[in-house]
C-alpha positions as CSV (number, residue, x, y, z in Angstrom):
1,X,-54.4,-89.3,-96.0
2,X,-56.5,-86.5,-96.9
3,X,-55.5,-83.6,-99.2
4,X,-55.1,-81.4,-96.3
5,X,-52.4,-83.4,-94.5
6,X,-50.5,-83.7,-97.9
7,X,-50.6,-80.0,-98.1
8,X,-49.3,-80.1,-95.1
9,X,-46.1,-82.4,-95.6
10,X,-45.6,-80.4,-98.5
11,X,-45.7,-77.0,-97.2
12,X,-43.2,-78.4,-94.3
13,X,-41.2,-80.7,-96.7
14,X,-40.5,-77.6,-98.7
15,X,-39.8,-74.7,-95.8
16,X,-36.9,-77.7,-94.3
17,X,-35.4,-77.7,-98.1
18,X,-35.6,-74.1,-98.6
19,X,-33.4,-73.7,-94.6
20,X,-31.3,-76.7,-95.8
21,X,-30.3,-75.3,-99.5
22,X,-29.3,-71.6,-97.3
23,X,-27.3,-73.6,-94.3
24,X,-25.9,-75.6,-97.2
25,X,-24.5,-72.2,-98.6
26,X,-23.0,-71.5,-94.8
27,X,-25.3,-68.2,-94.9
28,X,-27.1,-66.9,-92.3
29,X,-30.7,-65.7,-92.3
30,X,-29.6,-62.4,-92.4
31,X,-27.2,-63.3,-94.8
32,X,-29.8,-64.5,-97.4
33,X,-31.9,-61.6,-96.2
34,X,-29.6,-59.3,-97.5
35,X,-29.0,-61.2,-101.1
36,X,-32.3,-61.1,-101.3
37,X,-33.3,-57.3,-100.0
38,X,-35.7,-58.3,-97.3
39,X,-35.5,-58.3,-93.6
40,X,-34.1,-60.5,-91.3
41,X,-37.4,-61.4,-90.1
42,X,-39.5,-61.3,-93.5
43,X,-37.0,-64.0,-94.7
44,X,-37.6,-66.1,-91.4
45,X,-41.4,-66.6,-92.3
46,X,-39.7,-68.0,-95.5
47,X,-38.3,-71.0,-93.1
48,X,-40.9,-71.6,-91.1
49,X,-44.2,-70.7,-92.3
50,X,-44.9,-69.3,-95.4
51,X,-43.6,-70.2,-99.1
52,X,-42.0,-67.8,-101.0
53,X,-43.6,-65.9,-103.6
54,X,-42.2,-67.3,-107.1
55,X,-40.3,-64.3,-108.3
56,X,-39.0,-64.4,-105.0
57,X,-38.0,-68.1,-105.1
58,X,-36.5,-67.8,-108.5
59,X,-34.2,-65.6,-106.9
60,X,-33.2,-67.8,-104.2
61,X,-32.3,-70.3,-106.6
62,X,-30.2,-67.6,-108.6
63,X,-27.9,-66.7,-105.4
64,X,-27.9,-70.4,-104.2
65,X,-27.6,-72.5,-107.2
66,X,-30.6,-74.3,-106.3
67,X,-32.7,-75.8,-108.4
68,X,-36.2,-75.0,-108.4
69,X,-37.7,-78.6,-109.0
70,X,-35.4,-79.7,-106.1
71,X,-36.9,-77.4,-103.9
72,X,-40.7,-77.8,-104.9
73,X,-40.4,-81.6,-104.7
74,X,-37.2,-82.5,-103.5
75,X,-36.0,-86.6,-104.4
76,X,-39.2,-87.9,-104.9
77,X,-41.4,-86.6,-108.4
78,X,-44.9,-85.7,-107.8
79,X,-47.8,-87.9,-108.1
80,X,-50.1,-87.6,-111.3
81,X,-53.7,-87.8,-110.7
82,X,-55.3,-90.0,-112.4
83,X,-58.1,-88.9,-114.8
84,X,-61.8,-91.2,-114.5
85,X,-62.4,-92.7,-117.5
């Protein structure tokens, strides 16, 4: 698998967390909008598209409780590259 396609499952991997965490909470978009002071439809693109900008992600995890290591990599830790000798 190239680096792209793990960019990819990453990206995605994280968006579904960052939607899970919120419906976890029982808030809406809107809801989380509002916490947050952005529209509705800024904090969509948050769930489907685009990841948050990291002020605005350590904020998420302020009004959710979430932690930010959970969201970034979720059950699994991330792989170390290996340096060439």
């Amino acid at each position: 698998m190239g680096t792209e396609d793990s960019d990819i499952e990453f990206k995605a991997a994280f968006l579904a967390r960052v939607k899970e965490t919120r419906e976890r909470k029982g808030w809406t978009q809107a809801q989380m909008a509002r916490l947050l002071g952005l529209e509705q439809g800024t904090y969509h693109k948050y769930e489907v598209r685009t990841i948050m900008p990291l002020p605005l992600l350590r904020r998420f995890c302020l009004e959710t409780g979430a932690d930010i290591g959970d969201l970034m990599w979720g059950n699994r830790l991330p792989t170390r590259v290996r340096r060439r000798a």
